[in-house]
C-alpha positions in Angstrom: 114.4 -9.1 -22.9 111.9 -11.7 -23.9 107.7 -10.1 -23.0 105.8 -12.6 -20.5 103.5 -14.9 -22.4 99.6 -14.3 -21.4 98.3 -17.6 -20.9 94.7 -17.8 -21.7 92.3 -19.2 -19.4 92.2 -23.0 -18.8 95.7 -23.4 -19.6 96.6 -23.8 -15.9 98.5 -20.3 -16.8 96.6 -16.8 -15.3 92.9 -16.2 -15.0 92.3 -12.4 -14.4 94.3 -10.8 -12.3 97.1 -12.8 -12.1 95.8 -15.2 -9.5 96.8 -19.0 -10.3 94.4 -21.8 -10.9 95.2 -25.4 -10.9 94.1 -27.5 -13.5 91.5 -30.2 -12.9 91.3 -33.7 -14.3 90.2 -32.6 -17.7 92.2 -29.4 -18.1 89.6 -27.5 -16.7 90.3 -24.9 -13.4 88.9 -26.3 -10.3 87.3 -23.3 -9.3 85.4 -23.5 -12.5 81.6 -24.9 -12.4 82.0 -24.5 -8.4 78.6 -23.4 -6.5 78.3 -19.6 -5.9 79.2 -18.5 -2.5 76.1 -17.0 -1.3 72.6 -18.4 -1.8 70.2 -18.4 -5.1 68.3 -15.5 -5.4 64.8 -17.6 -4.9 66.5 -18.8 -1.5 67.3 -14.7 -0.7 63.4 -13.9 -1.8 61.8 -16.7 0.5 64.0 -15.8 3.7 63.3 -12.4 3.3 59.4 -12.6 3.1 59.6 -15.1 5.9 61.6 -12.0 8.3 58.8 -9.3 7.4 56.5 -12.1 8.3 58.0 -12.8 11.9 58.3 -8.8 12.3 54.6 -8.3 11.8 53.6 -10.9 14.0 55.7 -9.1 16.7 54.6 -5.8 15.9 51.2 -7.1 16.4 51.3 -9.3 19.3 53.3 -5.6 20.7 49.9 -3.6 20.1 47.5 -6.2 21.5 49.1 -7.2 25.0 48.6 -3.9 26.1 45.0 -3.3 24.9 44.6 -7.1 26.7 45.9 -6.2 29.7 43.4 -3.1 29.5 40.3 -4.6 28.5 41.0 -7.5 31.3 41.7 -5.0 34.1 37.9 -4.0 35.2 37.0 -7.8 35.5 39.6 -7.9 38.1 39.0 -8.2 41.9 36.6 -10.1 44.1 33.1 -12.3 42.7 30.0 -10.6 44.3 27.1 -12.3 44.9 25.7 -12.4 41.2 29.4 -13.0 39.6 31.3 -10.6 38.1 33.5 -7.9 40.1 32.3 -5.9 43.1 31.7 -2.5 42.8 30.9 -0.9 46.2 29.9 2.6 45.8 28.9 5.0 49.2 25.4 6.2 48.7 24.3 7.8 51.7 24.1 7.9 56.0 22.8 5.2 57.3 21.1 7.7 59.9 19.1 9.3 57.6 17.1 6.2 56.3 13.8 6.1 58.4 12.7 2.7 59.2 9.8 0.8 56.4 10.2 4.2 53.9 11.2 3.4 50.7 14.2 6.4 49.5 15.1 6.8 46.4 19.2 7.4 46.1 21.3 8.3 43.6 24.1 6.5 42.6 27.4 8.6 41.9 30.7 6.9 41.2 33.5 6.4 38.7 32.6 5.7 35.1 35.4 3.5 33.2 35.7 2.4 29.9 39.1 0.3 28.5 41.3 3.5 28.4 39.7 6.3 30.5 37.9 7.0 34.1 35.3 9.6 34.8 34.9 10.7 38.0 31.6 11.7 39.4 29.3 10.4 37.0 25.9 9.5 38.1 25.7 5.7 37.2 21.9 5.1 37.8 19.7 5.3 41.1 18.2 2.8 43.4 15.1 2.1 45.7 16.4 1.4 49.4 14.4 0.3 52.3 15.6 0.2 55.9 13.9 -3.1 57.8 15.9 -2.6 61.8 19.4 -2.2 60.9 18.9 -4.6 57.4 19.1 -2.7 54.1 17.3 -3.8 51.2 18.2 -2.5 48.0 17.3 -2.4 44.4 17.6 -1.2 41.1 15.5 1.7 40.2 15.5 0.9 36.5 12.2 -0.8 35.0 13.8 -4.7 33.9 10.9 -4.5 31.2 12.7 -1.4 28.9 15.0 0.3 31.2 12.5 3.3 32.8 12.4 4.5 35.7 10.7 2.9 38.4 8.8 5.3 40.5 7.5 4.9 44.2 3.3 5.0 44.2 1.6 7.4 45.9 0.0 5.1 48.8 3.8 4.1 48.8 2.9 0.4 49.5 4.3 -0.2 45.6 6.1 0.8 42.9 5.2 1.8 39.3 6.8 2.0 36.1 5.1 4.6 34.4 6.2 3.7 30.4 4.4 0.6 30.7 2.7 0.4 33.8 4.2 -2.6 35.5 3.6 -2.6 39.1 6.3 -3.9 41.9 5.3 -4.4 45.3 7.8 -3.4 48.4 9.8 -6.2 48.1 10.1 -5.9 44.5 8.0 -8.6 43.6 6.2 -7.7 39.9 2.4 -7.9 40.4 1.0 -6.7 36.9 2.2 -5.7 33.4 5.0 -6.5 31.1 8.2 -6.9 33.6 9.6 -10.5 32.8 11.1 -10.4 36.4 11.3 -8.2 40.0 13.0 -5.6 40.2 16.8 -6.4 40.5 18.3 -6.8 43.9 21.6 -5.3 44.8 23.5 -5.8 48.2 24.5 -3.7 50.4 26.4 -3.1 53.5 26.9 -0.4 56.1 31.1 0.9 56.6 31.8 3.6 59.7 28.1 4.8 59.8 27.5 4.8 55.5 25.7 2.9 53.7 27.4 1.1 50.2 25.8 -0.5 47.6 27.4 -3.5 45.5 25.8 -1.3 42.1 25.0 -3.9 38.6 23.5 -3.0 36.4 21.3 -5.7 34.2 20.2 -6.4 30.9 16.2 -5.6 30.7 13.6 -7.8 28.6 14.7 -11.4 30.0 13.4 -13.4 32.6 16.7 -14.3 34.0 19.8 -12.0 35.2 22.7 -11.2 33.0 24.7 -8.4 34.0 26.1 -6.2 31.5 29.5 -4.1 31.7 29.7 -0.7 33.3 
């Protein structure tokens, strides 16, 4: 019997492994000079920096909402009276403020910062005067350099004694370096106890801007 003749390529015989090809117009196999299947290798390179692009933009936007939605949370809640959020914290019985006597009170409450809260914490002190059942408060700290502001002993004034600016009852500065009064706070009086809206406020401008914590 007679072998097979092997046909060589292009001679619209067998190409391989025995699959057929047809022969183009010129006696070339159509397949040949056809575009590759897949895409060039510069076209692979491109999309794949442009995916590990996209991912890290996810990845990041993943690790910032939350540290967002943390760092937003204290600014939350109600506008007091100088902007910003309220911050009512009990300070003491209303009973046990004697009428026109200046008491100095300490100021105890939650400390927070973007991830943690510390309970407890004493957050500053204040200068309260009861005037019939009104309660006027302020800040104890000097708004010169942030001392503290001390009761005189006639007790018709107050002193800071790092600088010696004086403060009279209502807070009002009469001498030395203090670019302002002392700072006001409100207050209010819930079941019998007296709460204080506590701020405190950057020292060494005229004006009030209240600073975080």
């Amino acid at each position: 019997m007679a072998e097979p003749t092997q046909k060589e390529p292009g001679a619209g015989g067998y190409l391989g492994h025995g699959l057929a090809h047809e022969p183009g117009p010129h006696g070339v196999p159509a397949s040949a000079g056809a575009p590759s299947a897949g895409p060039a290798p510069e076209e692979r390179r491109g999309a794949l920096k442009a995916l590990v692009a996209i991912g890290g933009l996810a990845c990041a936007g993943a690790i910032a909402v939350p540290a967002a939605s943390f760092i937003a949370a204290p600014a939350a809640g109600s506008a007091g009276a100088a902007g910003g959020r309220e911050r009512w914290v009990r300070v003491g019985r209303l009973a046990d403020l004697p009428p026109g006597e200046p008491r100095r009170l300490k100021v105890i409450g939650e400390e927070r910062d973007a991830f943690t809260v510390a309970k407890d914490q004493m957050l500053g002190a204040i200068w309260v005067i009861r005037e019939g059942e009104k309660i006027r408060a302020m800040s104890a700290t000097c708004p010169h350099l942030g001392c503290g502001i001390e009761l005189n002993d006639d007790k018709k004034s107050f002193n800071c004694p790092c600088h010696a600016s004086r403060f009279g009852l209502s807070g009002a500065p009469e001498t030395g370096p203090s670019p302002r009064p002392m700072d006001p706070l409100a207050t209010r009086v819930v079941d019998g106890w007296l709460e204080v809206d506590f701020r405190r406020y950057r020292d060494g401008v005229a004006e009030l801007q209240e600073i975080a914590g």
